[in-house]
KEKE-3310 file (N, C-alpha, C; in steps of 0.2 Angstrom, whole numbers, plus 5000, padded with zeros to 4 digits):
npx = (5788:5794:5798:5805:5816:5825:5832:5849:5860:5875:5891:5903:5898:5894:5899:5892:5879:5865:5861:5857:5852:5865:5873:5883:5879:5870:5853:5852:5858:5851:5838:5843:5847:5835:5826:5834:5828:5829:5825:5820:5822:5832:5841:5842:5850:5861:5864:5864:5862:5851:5834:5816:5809:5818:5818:5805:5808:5817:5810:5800:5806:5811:5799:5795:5806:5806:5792:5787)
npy = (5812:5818:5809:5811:5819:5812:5808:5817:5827:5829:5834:5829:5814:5800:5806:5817:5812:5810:5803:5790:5796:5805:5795:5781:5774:5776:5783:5778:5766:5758:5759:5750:5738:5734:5732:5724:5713:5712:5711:5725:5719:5709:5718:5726:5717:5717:5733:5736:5748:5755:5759:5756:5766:5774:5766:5769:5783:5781:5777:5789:5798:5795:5792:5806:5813:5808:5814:5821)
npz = (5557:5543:5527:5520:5521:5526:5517:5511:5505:5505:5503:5507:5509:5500:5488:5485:5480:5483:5501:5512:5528:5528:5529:5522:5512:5497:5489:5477:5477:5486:5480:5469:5474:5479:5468:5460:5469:5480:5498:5511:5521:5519:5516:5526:5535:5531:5532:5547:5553:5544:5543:5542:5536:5530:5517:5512:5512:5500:5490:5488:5484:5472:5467:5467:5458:5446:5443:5433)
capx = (5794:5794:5801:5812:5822:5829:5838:5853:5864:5882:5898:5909:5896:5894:5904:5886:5873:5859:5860:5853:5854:5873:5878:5889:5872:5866:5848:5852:5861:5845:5835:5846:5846:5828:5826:5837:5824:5830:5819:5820:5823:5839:5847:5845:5855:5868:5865:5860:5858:5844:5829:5811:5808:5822:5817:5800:5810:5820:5805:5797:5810:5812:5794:5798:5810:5801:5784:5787)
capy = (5815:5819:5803:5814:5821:5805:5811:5819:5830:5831:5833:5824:5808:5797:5809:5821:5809:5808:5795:5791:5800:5806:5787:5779:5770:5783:5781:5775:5761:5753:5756:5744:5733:5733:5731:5716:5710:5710:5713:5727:5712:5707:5723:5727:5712:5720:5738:5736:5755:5757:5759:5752:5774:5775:5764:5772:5788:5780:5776:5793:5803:5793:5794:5813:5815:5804:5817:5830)
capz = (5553:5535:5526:5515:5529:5526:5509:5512:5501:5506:5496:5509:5509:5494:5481:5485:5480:5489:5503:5519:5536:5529:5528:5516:5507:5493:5485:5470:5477:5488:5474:5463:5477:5480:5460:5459:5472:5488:5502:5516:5527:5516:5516:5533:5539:5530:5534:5553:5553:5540:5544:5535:5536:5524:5511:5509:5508:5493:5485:5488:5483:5467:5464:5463:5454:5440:5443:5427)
cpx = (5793:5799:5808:5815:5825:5834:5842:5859:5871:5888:5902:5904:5894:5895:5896:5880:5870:5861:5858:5856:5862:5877:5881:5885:5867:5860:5848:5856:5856:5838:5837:5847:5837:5824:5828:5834:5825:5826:5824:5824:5833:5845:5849:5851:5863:5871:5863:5859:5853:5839:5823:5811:5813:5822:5810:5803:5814:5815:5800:5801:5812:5806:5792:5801:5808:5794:5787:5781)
cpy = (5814:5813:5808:5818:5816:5805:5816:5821:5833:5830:5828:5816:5807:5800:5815:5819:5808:5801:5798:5792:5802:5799:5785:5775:5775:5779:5777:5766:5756:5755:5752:5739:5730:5730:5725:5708:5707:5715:5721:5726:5713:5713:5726:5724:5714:5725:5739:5743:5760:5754:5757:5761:5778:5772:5767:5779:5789:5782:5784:5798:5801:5796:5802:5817:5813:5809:5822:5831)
cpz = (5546:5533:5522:5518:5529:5522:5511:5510:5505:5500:5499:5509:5501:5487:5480:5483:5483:5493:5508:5525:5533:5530:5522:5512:5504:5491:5482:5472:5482:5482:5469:5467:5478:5471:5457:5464:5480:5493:5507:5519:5526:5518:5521:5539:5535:5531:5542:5552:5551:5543:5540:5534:5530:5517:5507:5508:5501:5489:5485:5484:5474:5463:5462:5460:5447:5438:5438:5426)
residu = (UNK:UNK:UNK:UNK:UNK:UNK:UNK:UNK:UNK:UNK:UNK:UNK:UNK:UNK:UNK:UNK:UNK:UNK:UNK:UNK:UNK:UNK:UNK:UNK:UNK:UNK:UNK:UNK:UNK:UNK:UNK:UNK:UNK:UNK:UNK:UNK:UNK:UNK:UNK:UNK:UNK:UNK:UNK:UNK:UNK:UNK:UNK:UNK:UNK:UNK:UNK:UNK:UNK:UNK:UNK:UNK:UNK:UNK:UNK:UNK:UNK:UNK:UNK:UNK:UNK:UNK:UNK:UNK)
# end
């Protein structure tokens, strides 16, 4: 499965910002988590739902948006 199938634009979840599978955990909000240095590990025990497949889709999807 393509990692960025994992990025998902809806209007009714997270005010339309990119997040994951249509969950209420946008992008931008585990890259400032992962930023401020928290693991995968960390966030998942918070997120049971997320997957490791989702974070490398953050970071993929970043790295593209950054590619001009």
């Amino acid at each position: 499965m393509e990692v960025l199938t994992r990025i998902t634009l809806n209007p009714e979840v997270c005010n339309g910002r990119p997040s994951i599978r249509n969950q209420q955990v946008s992008v931008s909000m585990l890259l400032e988590m992962m930023a401020e240095g928290q693991t995968p590990d960390q966030i998942m025990s918070n997120f049971p739902f997320l997957e490791k497949e989702d974070f490398q889709a953050c970071l993929r999807y970043a790295a593209r948006l950054t590619n001009f």
